[in-house]
N, C-alpha and C positions, 0 to 999 in steps of 0.2 A: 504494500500500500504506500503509496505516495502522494502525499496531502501539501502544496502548497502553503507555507510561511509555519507546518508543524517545526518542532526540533527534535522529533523522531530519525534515529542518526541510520538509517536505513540504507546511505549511501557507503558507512562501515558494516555494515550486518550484512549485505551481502556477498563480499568477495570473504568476510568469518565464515558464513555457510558454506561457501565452495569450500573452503580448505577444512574445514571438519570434512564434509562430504569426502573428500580427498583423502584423507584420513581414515575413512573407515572404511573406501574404497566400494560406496554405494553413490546410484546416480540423486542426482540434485534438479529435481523442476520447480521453475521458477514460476509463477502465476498472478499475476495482476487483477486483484480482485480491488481498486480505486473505487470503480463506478461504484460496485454492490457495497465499503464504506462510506461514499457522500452519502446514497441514496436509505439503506439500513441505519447508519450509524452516527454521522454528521449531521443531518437535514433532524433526522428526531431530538437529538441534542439539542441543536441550537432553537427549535419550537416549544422547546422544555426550557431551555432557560428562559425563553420570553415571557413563558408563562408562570413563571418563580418559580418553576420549582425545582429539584434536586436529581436529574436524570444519573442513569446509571452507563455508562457505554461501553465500558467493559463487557457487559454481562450483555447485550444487546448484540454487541460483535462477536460473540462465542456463538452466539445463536443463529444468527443472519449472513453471519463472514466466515469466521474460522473453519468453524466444523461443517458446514454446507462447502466451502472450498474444499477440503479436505475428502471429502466423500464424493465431489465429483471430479478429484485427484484421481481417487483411487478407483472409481469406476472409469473410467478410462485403461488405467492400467491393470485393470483385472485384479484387484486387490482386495481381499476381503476385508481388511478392519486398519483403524487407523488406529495412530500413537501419539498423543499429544505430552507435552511437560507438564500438565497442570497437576501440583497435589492433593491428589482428592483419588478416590475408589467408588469402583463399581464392583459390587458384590451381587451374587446370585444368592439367593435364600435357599434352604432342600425344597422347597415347594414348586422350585422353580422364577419365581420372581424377580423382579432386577430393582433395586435398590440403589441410590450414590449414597456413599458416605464421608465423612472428612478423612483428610490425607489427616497420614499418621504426625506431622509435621506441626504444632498449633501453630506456631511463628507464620508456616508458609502454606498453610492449610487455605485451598481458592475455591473451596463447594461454594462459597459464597457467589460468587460468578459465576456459577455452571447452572442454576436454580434453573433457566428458561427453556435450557436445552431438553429434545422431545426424547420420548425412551427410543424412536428411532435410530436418531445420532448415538444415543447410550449406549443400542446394543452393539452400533460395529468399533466401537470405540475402547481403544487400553491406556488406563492413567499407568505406564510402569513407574514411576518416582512417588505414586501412591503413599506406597510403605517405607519411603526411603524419607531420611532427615537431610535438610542442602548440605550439610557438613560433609557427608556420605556420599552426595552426589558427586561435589567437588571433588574430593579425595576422590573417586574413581574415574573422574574426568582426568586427572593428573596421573591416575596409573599406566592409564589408556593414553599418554600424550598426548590429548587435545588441545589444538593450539586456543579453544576458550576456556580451559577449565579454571582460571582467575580471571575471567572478565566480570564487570559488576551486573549486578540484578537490573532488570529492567525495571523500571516504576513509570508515574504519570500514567494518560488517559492512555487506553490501547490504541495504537497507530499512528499516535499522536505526539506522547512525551511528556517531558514536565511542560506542557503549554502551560504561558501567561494566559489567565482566561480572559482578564480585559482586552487584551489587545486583543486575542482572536476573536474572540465574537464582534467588538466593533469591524474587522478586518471581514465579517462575513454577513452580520448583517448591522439596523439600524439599533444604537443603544439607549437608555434612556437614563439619562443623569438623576440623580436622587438626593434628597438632604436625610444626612444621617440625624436620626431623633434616639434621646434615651427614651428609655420604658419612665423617667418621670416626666418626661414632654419636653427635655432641653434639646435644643438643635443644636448638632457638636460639629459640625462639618457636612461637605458633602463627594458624592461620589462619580465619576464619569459614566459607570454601569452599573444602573441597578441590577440588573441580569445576574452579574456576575458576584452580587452579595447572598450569598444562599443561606440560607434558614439552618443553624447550629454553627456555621464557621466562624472560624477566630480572623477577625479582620484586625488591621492598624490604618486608624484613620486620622488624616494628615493636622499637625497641631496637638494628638492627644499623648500623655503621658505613658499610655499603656495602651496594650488592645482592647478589643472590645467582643463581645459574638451576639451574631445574627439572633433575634427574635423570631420577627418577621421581616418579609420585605411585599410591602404596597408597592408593585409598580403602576397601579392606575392610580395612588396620590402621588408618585413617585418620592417615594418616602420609603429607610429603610430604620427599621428599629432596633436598639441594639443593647447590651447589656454588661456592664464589667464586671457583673459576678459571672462565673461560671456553674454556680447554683442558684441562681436567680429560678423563683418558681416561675416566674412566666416563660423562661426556657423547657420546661417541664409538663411530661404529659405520663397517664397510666395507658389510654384508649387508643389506638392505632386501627382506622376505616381502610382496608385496599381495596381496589380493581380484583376483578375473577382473578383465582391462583391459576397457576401451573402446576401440576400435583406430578413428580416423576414416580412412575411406574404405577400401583396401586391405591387410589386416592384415601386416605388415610378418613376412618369414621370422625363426625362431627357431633357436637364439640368434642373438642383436645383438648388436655392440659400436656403440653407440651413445652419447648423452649423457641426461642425465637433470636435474631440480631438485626440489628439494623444498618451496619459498617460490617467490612471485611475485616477487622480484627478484634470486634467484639465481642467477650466472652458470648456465648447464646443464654439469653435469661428468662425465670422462666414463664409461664404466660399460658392464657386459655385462647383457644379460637374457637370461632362461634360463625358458622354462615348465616348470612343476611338474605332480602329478599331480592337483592339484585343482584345476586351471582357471586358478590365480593365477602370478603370477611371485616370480622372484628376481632383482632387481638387485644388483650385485658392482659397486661405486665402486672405481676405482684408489686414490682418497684418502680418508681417514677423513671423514666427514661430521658435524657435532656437532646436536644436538639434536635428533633424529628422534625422531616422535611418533608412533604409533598413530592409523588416523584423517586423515593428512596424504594430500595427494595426492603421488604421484609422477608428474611429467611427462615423455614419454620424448622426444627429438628427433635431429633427423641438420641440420646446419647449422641452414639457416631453416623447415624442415619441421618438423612435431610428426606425430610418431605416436599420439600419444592417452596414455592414462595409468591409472592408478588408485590406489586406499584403500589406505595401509599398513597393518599388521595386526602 
């Protein structure tokens, strides 16, 4: 993928892939799948930031890019199942059922991004670093002389990088400046993108002694609210309403008392779900949850198992 003004360094990961590829003395195809991220991954992104709220795009490009790339990879070359890095596990139950589960890894454990994906992609799909801790990975990348076995971790949005999110979103479409207000009504400044203040983030806004984090953000007052406690009750909620789940493999009986998260490296806490009349749920956390955002995924689990998830609202 190749996104104009990202800092996605795709211009070094490529000739890294050849000489691994080189290295293990397997072929390397290369596939431009750009259009299917504007159109899947970009374009929802940025109608979600206009809209305040808190998209996911990691978890949208597994779904839409990666593993749809990847499977008509491999059909084409007659290949039955594919093999991705992510740590996380597919387990078959004795009953036959297919299940994900978290990688054995908590630091690196990404069930949290896999949530959308259908039991389709599941079944011809192998997490092998599953059961593996990075430390183990690395150390067998060095066994194996791989010329990446110390390169760093990728971070930032998938395909994208550590993006500035102001610039890019002005860079793509029209943004809407804001005055930053406390939760007691003082105006402390203001901001060039409302868009890009999202509901739980720790901002620094220009003039103040300390950060500050998101409340809310009004972009039709274009006003954006914000808090320097980081336990401020109005940052806080128990009730979380989504959009219909995704349920992988066997849809799990309602209500649950199960766990739930809301961030990729949030313990999962625990929590009831309840379906509503419109297709969507209602999760009920024991403990107040801070910065939930419109837009966020919630992911629902029982131990190491994940039941799937979906969009808050």
């Amino acid at each position: 993928v190749v996104i104009p003004g990202a800092p996605c360094p795709w211009a070094e990961d490529l000739p890294m892939a050849h000489r691994v590829a080189a290295r293990l003395d397997i072929p390397l195809v290369v596939k431009d799948v750009s259009a299917a991220y504007e159109r899947e991954v970009l374009a929802p992104m940025i109608a979600a930031y206009r809209a305040g709220e808190t998209p996911n795009p990691d978890t949208t490009c597994n779904r839409w890019v990666k593993f749809e790339a990847l499977r008509e990879v491999a059909c084409v070359m007659d290949a039955e199942r594919i093999a991705t890095g992510h740590y996380a596990r597919v387990v078959r139950t004795l009953n036959g059922a297919l299940e994900l589960h978290r990688g054995a890894d908590p630091v690196k454990d990404q069930s949290y991004f896999l949530w959308m994906l259908t039991t389709e992609q599941l079944l011809c799909t192998e997490f092998p670093l599953g059961t593996w801790r990075k430390t183990m990975v690395r150390e067998e990348a060095q066994r194996r002389d791989l010329p990446n076995w110390d390169r760093h971790s990728t971070s930032g949005v998938c395909f994208l990088g550590n993006v500035d999110l102001p610039t890019f979103l002005a860079s793509r479409t029209a943004v809407t400046p804001a005055t930053v207000v406390t939760t007691a009504g003082e105006t402390i400044g203001a901001v060039p993108s409302g868009e890009a203040m999202t509901v739980g983030q720790r901002v620094s806004i220009g003039g103040q002694p300390s950060p500050r984090y998101v409340v809310k953000n009004d972009l039709a007052a274009r006003r954006v609210i914000v808090s320097a406690r980081p336990d401020d009750p109005a940052r806080s909620t128990h009730i979380v309403r989504t959009r219909i789940p995704t349920w992988i493999g066997r849809p799990p009986l309602l209500p649950l008392h199960a766990h739930a998260r809301i961030r990729h490296r949030q313990e999962p806490q625990p929590c009831t779900v309840v379906a509503v009349a419109d297709g969507g749920l209602v999760v009920t956390f024991d403990d107040a949850l801070f910065g939930v955002a419109p837009g966020q995924a919630v992911v629902i689990s029982h131990g190491a198992r994940v039941f799937g998830g979906a969009t808050i609202v």
